[in-house]
N, C-alpha and C positions, 0 to 999 in steps of 0.2 A: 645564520641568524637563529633559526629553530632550532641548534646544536647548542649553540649560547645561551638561549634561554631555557631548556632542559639541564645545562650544567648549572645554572644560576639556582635553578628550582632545588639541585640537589644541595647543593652548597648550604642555602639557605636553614634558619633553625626559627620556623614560625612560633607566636606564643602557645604552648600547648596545651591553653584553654581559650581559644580563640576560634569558633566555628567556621565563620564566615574567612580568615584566611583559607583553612583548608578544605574550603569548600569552594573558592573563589580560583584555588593554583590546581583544585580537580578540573574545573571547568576549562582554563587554559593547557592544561597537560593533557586532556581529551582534545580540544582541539586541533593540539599540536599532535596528536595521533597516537600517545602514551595513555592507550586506556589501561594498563597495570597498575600506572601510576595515578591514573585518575581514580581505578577505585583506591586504592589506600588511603586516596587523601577524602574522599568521602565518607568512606568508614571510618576516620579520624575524626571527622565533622560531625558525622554521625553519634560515634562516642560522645563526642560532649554535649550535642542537643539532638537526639531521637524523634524529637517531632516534626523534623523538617521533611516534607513530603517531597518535594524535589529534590532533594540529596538523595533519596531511597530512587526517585524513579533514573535520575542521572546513573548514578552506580549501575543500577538495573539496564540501561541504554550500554553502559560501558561494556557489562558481563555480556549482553546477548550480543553485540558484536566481535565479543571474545569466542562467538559460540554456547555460552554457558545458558543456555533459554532455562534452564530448573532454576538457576540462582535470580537470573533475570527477573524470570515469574515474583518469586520471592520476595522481590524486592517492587515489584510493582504493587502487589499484594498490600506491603507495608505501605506504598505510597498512599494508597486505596483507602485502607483502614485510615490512616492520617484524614484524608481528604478526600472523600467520594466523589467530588463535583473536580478532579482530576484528566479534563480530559486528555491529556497526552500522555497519561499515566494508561491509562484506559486503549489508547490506537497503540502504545508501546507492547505490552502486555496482548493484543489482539494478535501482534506482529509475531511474537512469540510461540503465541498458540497454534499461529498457521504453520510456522518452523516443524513442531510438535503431529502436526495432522489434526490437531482438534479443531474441525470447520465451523463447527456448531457455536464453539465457545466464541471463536474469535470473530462470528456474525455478532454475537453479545455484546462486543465488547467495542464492535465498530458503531453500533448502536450505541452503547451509551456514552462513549466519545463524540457523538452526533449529535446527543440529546443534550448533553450540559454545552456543545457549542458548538451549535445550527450551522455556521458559513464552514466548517471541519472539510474544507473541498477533498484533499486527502483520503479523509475520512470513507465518504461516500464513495472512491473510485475504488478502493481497497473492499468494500464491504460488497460491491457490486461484481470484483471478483471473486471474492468468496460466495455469493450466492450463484453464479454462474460455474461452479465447483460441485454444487449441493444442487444441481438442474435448475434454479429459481432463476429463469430466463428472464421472465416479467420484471422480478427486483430487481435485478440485476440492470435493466435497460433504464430502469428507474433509478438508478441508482448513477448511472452512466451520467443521465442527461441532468442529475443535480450537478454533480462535478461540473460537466460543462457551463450549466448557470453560471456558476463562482466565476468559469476561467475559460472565455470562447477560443484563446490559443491552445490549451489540452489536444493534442493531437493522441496521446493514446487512449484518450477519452472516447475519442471517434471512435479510433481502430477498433476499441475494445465494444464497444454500443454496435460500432459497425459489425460485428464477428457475431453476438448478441441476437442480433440480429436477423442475418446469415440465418443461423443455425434453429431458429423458430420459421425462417421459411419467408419473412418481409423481405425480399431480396431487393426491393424498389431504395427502400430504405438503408439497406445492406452498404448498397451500393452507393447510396450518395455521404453518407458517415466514412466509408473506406476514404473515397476521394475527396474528402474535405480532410481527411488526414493527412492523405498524400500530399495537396497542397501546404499542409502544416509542414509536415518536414522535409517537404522544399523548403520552406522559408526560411526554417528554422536549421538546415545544411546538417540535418540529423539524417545520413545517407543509411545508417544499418535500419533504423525503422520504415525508412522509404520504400528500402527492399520487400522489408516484411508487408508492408500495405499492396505493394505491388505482388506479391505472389497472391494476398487473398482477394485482391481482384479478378486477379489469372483464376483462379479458381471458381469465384463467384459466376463472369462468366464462363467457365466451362460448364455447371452446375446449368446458367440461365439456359445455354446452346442443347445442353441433354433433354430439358424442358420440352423445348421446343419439338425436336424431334417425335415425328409421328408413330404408334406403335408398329411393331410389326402386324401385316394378317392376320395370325393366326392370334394374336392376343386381345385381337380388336372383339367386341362385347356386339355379337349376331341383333343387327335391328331388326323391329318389327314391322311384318308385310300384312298389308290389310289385304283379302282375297280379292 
């Protein structure tokens, strides 16, 4: 059926002043997994109305899963200038920038994807990894428990707030975020994540067990004898 409908697409001789065709067999030809063919026909759309901010961030979605994040940018850029209040132009574009290594930019940019639209659950689990990248533990966990707001099935939501966590030393909390993951994907018969939840418990308590343990003698802090 998908073979059919990519030969029909070629066959086909849309009006060649007609945007919304080839911006409409872009969207299907992405779909159908021909992002070459999606951007051509966006840039075809493009050519005859430039101002369509979603055709620039579409193309841009197509190129950075081709790999190409320079031209991606490029084109999210254009979408931008179009449309500032773009958010998905805006987490597209952040997505890109992580690709790149630029941390900084793409905290930016998950912000202002957040700003022009608040409920962005995406949004905020993405930025809460990038700021646990850049040390920003606090936002980061902040950042965690908005996502779960949106969506209390979020299981990496946990893991990742659980990990968050962990690694600032609330192990109490560590631990109950890991295991309410784990429960997630149980539920959810996501057995590769299960794993993962399962080894940073194994570790958590390993971490709790070393706690625990009393120093040696000889490193123990000499208390005070009243004569």
């Amino acid at each position: 059926m998908i073979q059919s409908l990519i030969e029909r697409f070629d066959r086909a001789t849309p009006d060649p002043d007609n945007a919304d065709i080839y911006f409409n067999r872009g969207t299907t030809r992405y779909d159908l997994g021909d992002k070459q063919g999606a951007i051509a026909d966006y840039t075809q759309a493009l050519r005859i109305d430039s101002n369509n901010d979603v055709a620039y961030n579409n193309r841009g979605l197509s190129r950075y899963e081709l790999g190409d994040q320079g031209g991606a940018i490029m084109d999210f850029n254009n979408a931008l200038q179009l449309n500032p209040e773009n958010a998905i132009a805006y987490f597209n574009r952040a997505a890109a920038r992580t690709d790149l290594g630029d941390k900084l930019g793409c905290i930016s940019d998950f912000s202002q994807a957040i700003r022009h639209q608040p409920n962005f659950a995406l949004a905020y689990f993405y930025r809460g990894m990038s700021r646990m990248q850049v040390g920003n533990r606090v936002g980061a966990i902040e950042d965690y428990t908005e996502a779960i707001g949106f969506n209390a099935q979020d299981g990496m939501a946990y893991f990742y707030r659980g990990l968050a966590y962990f690694r600032s030393g609330d192990k109490v909390r560590a631990a109950a975020d890991l295991k309410q993951a784990e429960q997630l994907f149980t539920q959810q018969k996501d057995t590769v994540n299960r794993q993962r939840v399962l080894q940073a418990l194994r570790e958590l308590e390993f971490a709790l067990a070393e706690a625990r343990k009393p120093e040696p003698a000889s490193k123990q802090t000499p208390g005070r004898f009243s004569r």
